[in-house]
N, C-alpha and C positions, 0 to 999 in steps of 0.2 A: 197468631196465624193470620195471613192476608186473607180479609173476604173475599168471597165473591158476589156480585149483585145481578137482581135478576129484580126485572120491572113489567109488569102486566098490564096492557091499557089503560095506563096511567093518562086521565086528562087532567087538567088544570087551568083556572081560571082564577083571577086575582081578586075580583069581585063578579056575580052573580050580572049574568048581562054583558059585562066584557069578552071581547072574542078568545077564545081556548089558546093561551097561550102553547100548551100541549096537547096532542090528540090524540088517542088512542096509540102513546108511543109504549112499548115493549121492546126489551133487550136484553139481553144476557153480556155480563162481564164478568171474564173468568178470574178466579184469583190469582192475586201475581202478578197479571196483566199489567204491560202500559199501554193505555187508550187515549187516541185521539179523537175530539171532539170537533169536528170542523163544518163549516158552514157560512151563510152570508148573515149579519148584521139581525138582529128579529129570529133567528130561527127558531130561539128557545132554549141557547145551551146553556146561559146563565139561569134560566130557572132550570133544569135539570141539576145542574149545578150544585144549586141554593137549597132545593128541596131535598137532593141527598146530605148537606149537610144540615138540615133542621131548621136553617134558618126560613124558610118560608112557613114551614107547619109554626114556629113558633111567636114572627113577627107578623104575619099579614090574617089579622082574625077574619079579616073579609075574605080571601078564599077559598074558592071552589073546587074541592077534588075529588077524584076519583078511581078505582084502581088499584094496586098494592104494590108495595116495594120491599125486595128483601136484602136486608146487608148482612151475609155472613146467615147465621139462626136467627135473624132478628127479624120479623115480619112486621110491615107497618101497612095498616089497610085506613086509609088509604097511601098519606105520609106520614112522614115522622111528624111529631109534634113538641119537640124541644130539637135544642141546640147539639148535636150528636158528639160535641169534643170531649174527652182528646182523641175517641176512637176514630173522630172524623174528625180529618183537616182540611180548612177549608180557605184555601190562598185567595183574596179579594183581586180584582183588577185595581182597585186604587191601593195599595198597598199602605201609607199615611193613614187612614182610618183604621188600618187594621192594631196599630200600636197601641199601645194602650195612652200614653200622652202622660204618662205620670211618673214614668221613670227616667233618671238622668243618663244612663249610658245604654248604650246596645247591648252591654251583656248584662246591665240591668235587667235591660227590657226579654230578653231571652233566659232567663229566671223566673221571672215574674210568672208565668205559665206551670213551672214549676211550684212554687209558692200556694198557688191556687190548686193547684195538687196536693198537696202535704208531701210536695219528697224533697229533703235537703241532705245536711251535708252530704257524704263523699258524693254520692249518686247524682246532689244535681250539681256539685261541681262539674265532674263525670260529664253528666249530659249537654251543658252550658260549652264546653272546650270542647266537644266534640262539633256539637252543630256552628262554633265559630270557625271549626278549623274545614269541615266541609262546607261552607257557602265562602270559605275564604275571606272569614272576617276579624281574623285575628288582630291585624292592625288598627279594626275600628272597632275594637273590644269599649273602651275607653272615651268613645265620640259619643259627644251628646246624639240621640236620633235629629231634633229639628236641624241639622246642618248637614245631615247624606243628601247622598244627591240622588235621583229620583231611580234609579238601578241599586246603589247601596239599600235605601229603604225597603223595595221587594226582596232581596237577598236577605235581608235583616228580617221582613217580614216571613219570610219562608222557614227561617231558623227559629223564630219565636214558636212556628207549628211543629218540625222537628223533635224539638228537643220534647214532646210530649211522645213521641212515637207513636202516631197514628195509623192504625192497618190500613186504612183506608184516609187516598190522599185526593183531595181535587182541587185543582189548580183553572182558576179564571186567566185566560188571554196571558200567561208566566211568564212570556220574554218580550211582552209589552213593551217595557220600561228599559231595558236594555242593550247594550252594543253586543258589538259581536263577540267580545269577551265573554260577557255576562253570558250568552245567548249558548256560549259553550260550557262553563260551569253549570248553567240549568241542566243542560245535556247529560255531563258525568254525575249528576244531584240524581237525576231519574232514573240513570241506569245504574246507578248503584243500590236503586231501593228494587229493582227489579229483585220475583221473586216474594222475600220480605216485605212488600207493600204494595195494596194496587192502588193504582196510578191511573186518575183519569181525569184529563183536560182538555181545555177550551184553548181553539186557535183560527184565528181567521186566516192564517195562511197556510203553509201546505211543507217549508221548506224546514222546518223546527220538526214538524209532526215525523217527517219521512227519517229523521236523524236520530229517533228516540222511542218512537211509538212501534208494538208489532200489532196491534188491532186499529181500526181506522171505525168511526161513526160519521156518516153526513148527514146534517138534519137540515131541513127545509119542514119551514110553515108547521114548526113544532112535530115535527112525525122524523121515524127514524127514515133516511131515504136508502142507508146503503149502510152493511156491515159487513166485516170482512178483513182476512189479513193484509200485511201491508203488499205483499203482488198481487192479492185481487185489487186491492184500492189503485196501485199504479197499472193496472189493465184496464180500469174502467175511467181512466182522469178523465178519455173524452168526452164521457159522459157529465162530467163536473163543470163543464167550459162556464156555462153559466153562472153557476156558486159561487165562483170561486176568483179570486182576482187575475184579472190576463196577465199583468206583468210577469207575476211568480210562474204563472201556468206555462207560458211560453218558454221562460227558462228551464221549467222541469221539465218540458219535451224535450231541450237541447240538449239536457245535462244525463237524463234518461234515453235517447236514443228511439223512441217510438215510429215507428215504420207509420203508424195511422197515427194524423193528427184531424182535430175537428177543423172544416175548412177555414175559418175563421182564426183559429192560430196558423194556420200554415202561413196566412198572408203575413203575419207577422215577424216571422222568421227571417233571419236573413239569407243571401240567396250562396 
Protein backbone atom coordinates (compact mmCIF):
# COMPACT_ATOMS: atom_id res chain seq x y z
CA UNK A 1 0.00 0.00 0.00
CA UNK A 2 1.37 3.60 -0.90
CA UNK A 3 2.30 5.56 2.24
CA UNK A 4 1.46 8.54 3.19
CA UNK A 5 4.03 11.06 5.02
CA UNK A 6 3.53 13.43 7.51
CA UNK A 7 6.68 15.60 8.93
CA UNK A 8 6.41 17.69 12.11
CA UNK A 9 9.05 20.63 12.68
CA UNK A 10 11.54 18.83 11.24
CA UNK A 11 14.91 21.02 11.54
CA UNK A 12 18.23 19.82 10.40
CA UNK A 13 21.64 20.57 10.39
CA UNK A 14 24.57 18.81 8.96
CA UNK A 15 26.92 19.65 11.77
CA UNK A 16 26.26 21.32 15.11
CA UNK A 17 27.02 25.28 14.25
CA UNK A 18 26.18 25.05 10.60
CA UNK A 19 23.18 27.17 9.47
CA UNK A 20 19.64 24.84 9.56
CA UNK A 21 19.69 23.44 6.46
CA UNK A 22 15.66 22.78 7.37
CA UNK A 23 13.57 24.71 9.75
CA UNK A 24 10.76 23.97 11.45
CA UNK A 25 9.47 22.39 8.01
CA UNK A 26 5.98 20.38 8.45
CA UNK A 27 3.85 18.76 5.76
CA UNK A 28 1.53 16.26 4.99
CA UNK A 29 1.76 13.96 1.84
CA UNK A 30 -1.17 11.98 0.97
CA UNK A 31 -0.77 8.62 -0.29
CA UNK A 32 -0.87 7.87 -3.83
CA UNK A 33 0.13 11.32 -4.25
CA UNK A 34 2.42 12.70 -7.02
CA UNK A 35 4.25 15.69 -5.46
CA UNK A 36 6.26 18.22 -6.75
CA UNK A 37 9.01 19.52 -5.06
CA UNK A 38 10.20 22.94 -6.34
CA UNK A 39 12.10 25.82 -5.52
CA UNK A 40 15.44 27.93 -6.24
CA UNK A 41 18.95 26.19 -5.72
CA UNK A 42 19.81 25.90 -1.47
CA UNK A 43 16.31 25.57 -0.60
CA UNK A 44 16.62 22.30 1.00
CA UNK A 45 14.73 19.81 -1.22
CA UNK A 46 17.74 17.57 -1.63
CA UNK A 47 18.05 17.06 1.98
CA UNK A 48 14.22 16.52 2.46
CA UNK A 49 14.97 14.30 -0.18
CA UNK A 50 18.03 12.34 1.45
CA UNK A 51 16.41 12.23 4.84
CA UNK A 52 13.30 10.55 3.69
CA UNK A 53 15.34 8.08 2.18
CA UNK A 54 17.80 7.29 5.08
CA UNK A 55 20.50 8.38 3.58
CA UNK A 56 21.31 11.34 5.82
CA UNK A 57 20.23 9.53 9.19
CA UNK A 58 22.49 6.99 8.05
CA UNK A 59 25.60 8.54 6.34
CA UNK A 60 26.18 11.98 8.07
CA UNK A 61 27.01 11.06 11.86
CA UNK A 62 27.56 14.72 12.35
CA UNK A 63 24.02 15.82 12.00
CA UNK A 64 21.81 17.68 13.80
CA UNK A 65 17.89 16.96 13.98
CA UNK A 66 14.99 17.45 15.19
CA UNK A 67 11.36 16.83 14.88
CA UNK A 68 9.66 13.47 13.49
CA UNK A 69 8.80 12.01 10.40
CA UNK A 70 6.23 9.54 9.62
CA UNK A 71 6.26 7.14 6.32
CA UNK A 72 3.22 5.08 6.26
CA UNK A 73 3.08 3.33 10.45
CA UNK A 74 6.51 4.08 10.66
CA UNK A 75 7.55 6.97 12.99
CA UNK A 76 11.08 8.09 13.01
CA UNK A 77 11.74 10.78 15.84
CA UNK A 78 13.67 12.38 14.87
CA UNK A 79 14.82 10.74 11.17
CA UNK A 80 15.27 7.60 9.89
CA UNK A 81 18.57 6.17 10.61
CA UNK A 82 19.34 3.67 7.96
CA UNK A 83 18.88 3.37 4.35
CA UNK A 84 14.85 2.96 4.01
CA UNK A 85 15.28 0.63 0.47
CA UNK A 86 13.55 -1.18 -1.28
CA UNK A 87 10.45 0.40 0.62
CA UNK A 88 12.01 3.79 -0.26
CA UNK A 89 13.42 4.67 -3.63
CA UNK A 90 15.49 6.96 -3.82
CA UNK A 91 16.55 8.40 -7.58
CA UNK A 92 20.11 10.46 -7.18
CA UNK A 93 20.68 13.59 -9.49
CA UNK A 94 23.84 12.00 -10.74
CA UNK A 95 22.43 9.00 -11.77
CA UNK A 96 26.25 7.11 -12.71
CA UNK A 97 26.92 6.83 -8.87
CA UNK A 98 23.85 5.31 -8.46
CA UNK A 99 24.86 1.87 -10.31
CA UNK A 100 26.42 -0.33 -8.78
CA UNK A 101 29.69 -0.39 -11.32
CA UNK A 102 30.09 -4.22 -11.10
CA UNK A 103 27.75 -5.49 -13.26
CA UNK A 104 28.21 -5.94 -17.23
CA UNK A 105 24.91 -5.25 -18.72
CA UNK A 106 21.79 -3.07 -17.82
CA UNK A 107 19.73 -5.92 -17.10
CA UNK A 108 22.62 -7.10 -15.13
CA UNK A 109 22.46 -4.19 -13.26
CA UNK A 110 18.59 -4.22 -12.90
CA UNK A 111 18.82 -7.71 -11.25
CA UNK A 112 21.35 -6.94 -9.17
CA UNK A 113 18.74 -5.14 -6.60
CA UNK A 114 16.81 -8.18 -6.98
CA UNK A 115 19.69 -10.44 -5.99
CA UNK A 116 20.19 -8.47 -2.70
CA UNK A 117 16.68 -9.17 -2.16
CA UNK A 118 16.67 -12.90 -2.37
CA UNK A 119 13.97 -13.12 -5.18
CA UNK A 120 14.83 -15.01 -8.31
CA UNK A 121 13.90 -17.02 -10.77
CA UNK A 122 10.38 -16.46 -12.43
CA UNK A 123 9.67 -13.32 -10.31
CA UNK A 124 12.72 -11.61 -10.81
CA UNK A 125 12.73 -12.50 -14.48
CA UNK A 126 9.12 -11.04 -14.11
CA UNK A 127 10.35 -8.00 -12.59
CA UNK A 128 13.63 -7.33 -14.72
CA UNK A 129 11.41 -7.39 -18.33
CA UNK A 130 8.97 -5.43 -16.83
CA UNK A 131 10.90 -2.43 -15.45
CA UNK A 132 13.01 -2.73 -19.13
CA UNK A 133 10.11 -2.59 -20.94
CA UNK A 134 8.66 0.48 -18.91
CA UNK A 135 11.62 2.90 -19.02
CA UNK A 136 11.77 1.63 -22.66
CA UNK A 137 15.02 -0.16 -22.33
CA UNK A 138 14.55 -3.21 -23.94
CA UNK A 139 17.09 -2.61 -26.72
CA UNK A 140 19.67 -1.73 -24.14
CA UNK A 141 18.93 -4.91 -22.09
CA UNK A 142 22.48 -6.07 -23.34
CA UNK A 143 24.60 -2.58 -23.36
CA UNK A 144 27.40 -2.45 -21.14
CA UNK A 145 26.09 0.72 -18.40
CA UNK A 146 29.75 2.75 -18.89
CA UNK A 147 28.67 3.42 -22.70
CA UNK A 148 24.76 4.95 -22.19
CA UNK A 149 24.61 8.14 -22.49
CA UNK A 150 23.78 10.31 -19.74
CA UNK A 151 19.46 10.01 -20.19
CA UNK A 152 20.04 6.13 -20.86
CA UNK A 153 21.88 6.00 -17.51
CA UNK A 154 19.00 7.77 -15.18
CA UNK A 155 16.33 5.58 -17.15
CA UNK A 156 18.48 2.63 -16.30
CA UNK A 157 19.00 4.21 -13.02
CA UNK A 158 15.26 4.64 -12.30
CA UNK A 159 14.61 0.90 -13.27
CA UNK A 160 17.33 -0.57 -10.98
CA UNK A 161 14.81 1.22 -8.10
CA UNK A 162 11.58 -0.27 -9.84
CA UNK A 163 12.15 -3.42 -10.15
CA UNK A 164 12.15 -3.50 -6.13
CA UNK A 165 8.65 -1.83 -5.94
CA UNK A 166 9.03 0.80 -3.76
CA UNK A 167 5.76 2.34 -2.06
CA UNK A 168 7.41 5.16 -1.70
CA UNK A 169 9.40 6.85 -4.60
CA UNK A 170 11.54 10.21 -4.58
CA UNK A 171 13.16 11.40 -7.33
CA UNK A 172 16.23 14.18 -7.28
CA UNK A 173 16.00 16.88 -10.27
CA UNK A 174 14.50 13.15 -12.88
CA UNK A 175 14.56 14.89 -16.16
CA UNK A 176 17.77 16.49 -15.43
CA UNK A 177 19.63 14.44 -17.88
CA UNK A 178 17.18 14.18 -20.50
CA UNK A 179 15.46 15.35 -23.89
CA UNK A 180 12.23 15.86 -24.47
CA UNK A 181 11.78 12.19 -25.28
CA UNK A 182 13.02 11.15 -22.21
CA UNK A 183 11.26 14.02 -20.24
CA UNK A 184 7.90 12.32 -21.68
CA UNK A 185 8.54 8.77 -20.69
CA UNK A 186 9.43 10.06 -17.15
CA UNK A 187 5.83 11.56 -17.58
CA UNK A 188 3.92 8.14 -18.54
CA UNK A 189 6.78 6.35 -15.69
CA UNK A 190 4.87 8.71 -12.93
CA UNK A 191 1.58 8.52 -13.93
CA UNK A 192 1.38 5.19 -14.17
CA UNK A 193 2.64 4.60 -10.63
CA UNK A 194 -0.13 7.03 -9.55
CA UNK A 195 -2.26 5.70 -6.97
CA UNK A 196 0.09 2.45 -6.46
CA UNK A 197 3.06 4.62 -5.27
CA UNK A 198 3.72 8.09 -3.83
CA UNK A 199 5.64 9.88 -5.81
CA UNK A 200 7.57 12.88 -4.52
CA UNK A 201 10.24 15.04 -6.49
CA UNK A 202 12.66 17.59 -6.97
CA UNK A 203 12.50 20.26 -9.80
CA UNK A 204 13.75 23.47 -10.38
CA UNK A 205 11.56 24.10 -13.08
CA UNK A 206 7.93 24.28 -13.12
CA UNK A 207 7.03 22.82 -16.77
CA UNK A 208 7.64 18.79 -15.89
CA UNK A 209 6.01 19.42 -12.50
CA UNK A 210 2.59 21.09 -14.10
CA UNK A 211 2.61 17.76 -16.59
CA UNK A 212 2.53 15.13 -13.88
CA UNK A 213 2.27 16.30 -10.41
CA UNK A 214 -1.50 17.01 -8.55
CA UNK A 215 0.18 18.44 -5.23
CA UNK A 216 2.81 21.24 -5.65
CA UNK A 217 5.56 22.12 -2.52
CA UNK A 218 7.67 25.54 -2.61
CA UNK A 219 10.34 25.65 -0.34
CA UNK A 220 12.54 28.55 0.29
CA UNK A 221 15.50 28.88 3.04
CA UNK A 222 14.47 25.21 4.12
CA UNK A 223 10.80 25.93 5.24
CA UNK A 224 7.71 24.86 3.34
CA UNK A 225 6.68 28.36 1.64
CA UNK A 226 3.42 27.00 -0.26
CA UNK A 227 1.23 23.76 -0.35
CA UNK A 228 -1.45 22.98 -2.40
CA UNK A 229 -3.16 21.44 -5.45
CA UNK A 230 -2.06 22.01 -8.85
CA UNK A 231 -4.78 25.25 -9.45
CA UNK A 232 -3.94 26.67 -6.18
CA UNK A 233 -0.09 26.53 -7.31
CA UNK A 234 -1.05 28.03 -10.86
CA UNK A 235 -3.27 30.95 -9.01
CA UNK A 236 -0.57 31.87 -6.96
CA UNK A 237 2.70 31.50 -9.84
CA UNK A 238 2.83 35.39 -9.25
CA UNK A 239 3.66 34.89 -6.09
CA UNK A 240 6.65 32.42 -7.30
CA UNK A 241 8.28 35.25 -9.80
CA UNK A 242 11.14 35.28 -7.59
CA UNK A 243 11.76 31.38 -7.03
CA UNK A 244 11.47 30.42 -9.76
CA UNK A 245 13.23 30.84 -13.26
CA UNK A 246 11.87 33.81 -15.59
CA UNK A 247 12.28 32.10 -18.78
CA UNK A 248 9.99 29.03 -17.92
CA UNK A 249 7.67 31.46 -15.74
CA UNK A 250 7.11 33.70 -18.70
CA UNK A 251 6.18 30.95 -20.83
CA UNK A 252 3.71 29.52 -18.40
CA UNK A 253 1.74 32.86 -18.30
CA UNK A 254 1.61 32.48 -22.21
CA UNK A 255 0.84 29.02 -22.37
CA UNK A 256 -1.70 29.39 -19.02
CA UNK A 257 -3.42 32.58 -20.11
CA UNK A 258 -3.27 34.65 -16.73
CA UNK A 259 -5.24 37.80 -16.72
CA UNK A 260 -2.55 39.14 -13.69
CA UNK A 261 0.97 38.73 -14.42
CA UNK A 262 3.65 40.00 -11.81
CA UNK A 263 4.93 43.40 -13.51
CA UNK A 264 8.17 42.28 -14.13
CA UNK A 265 6.93 39.33 -16.36
CA UNK A 266 4.57 41.43 -18.29
CA UNK A 267 7.60 43.29 -19.62
CA UNK A 268 8.65 40.33 -20.91
CA UNK A 269 5.99 39.16 -22.88
CA UNK A 270 5.63 39.97 -26.27
CA UNK A 271 3.28 42.57 -27.31
Amino acid sequence: MAPSVSIRSLHYQYFDGAPFALKDLSVHIASGSCTALLGPSGAGKTTLLQILSGIIGAQFTTGKASGSVLIGDDEFRPIPQKVLFPSVGYLMQDASVQLSGIKETVEEELAFALDNMGIDGYERRERVSQALSRLDLGRLANRRPHQLSGGELQRTALASILVARPSLLVLDEPVNALDSLGQQRMVNVLRSLKSSTTVLFADSGIEFALAVADTFLVMQGGSILFSGTRNQFLNSLDSFYDLLPVNQWSELVRKWGKTTVHPRVAGLLPL
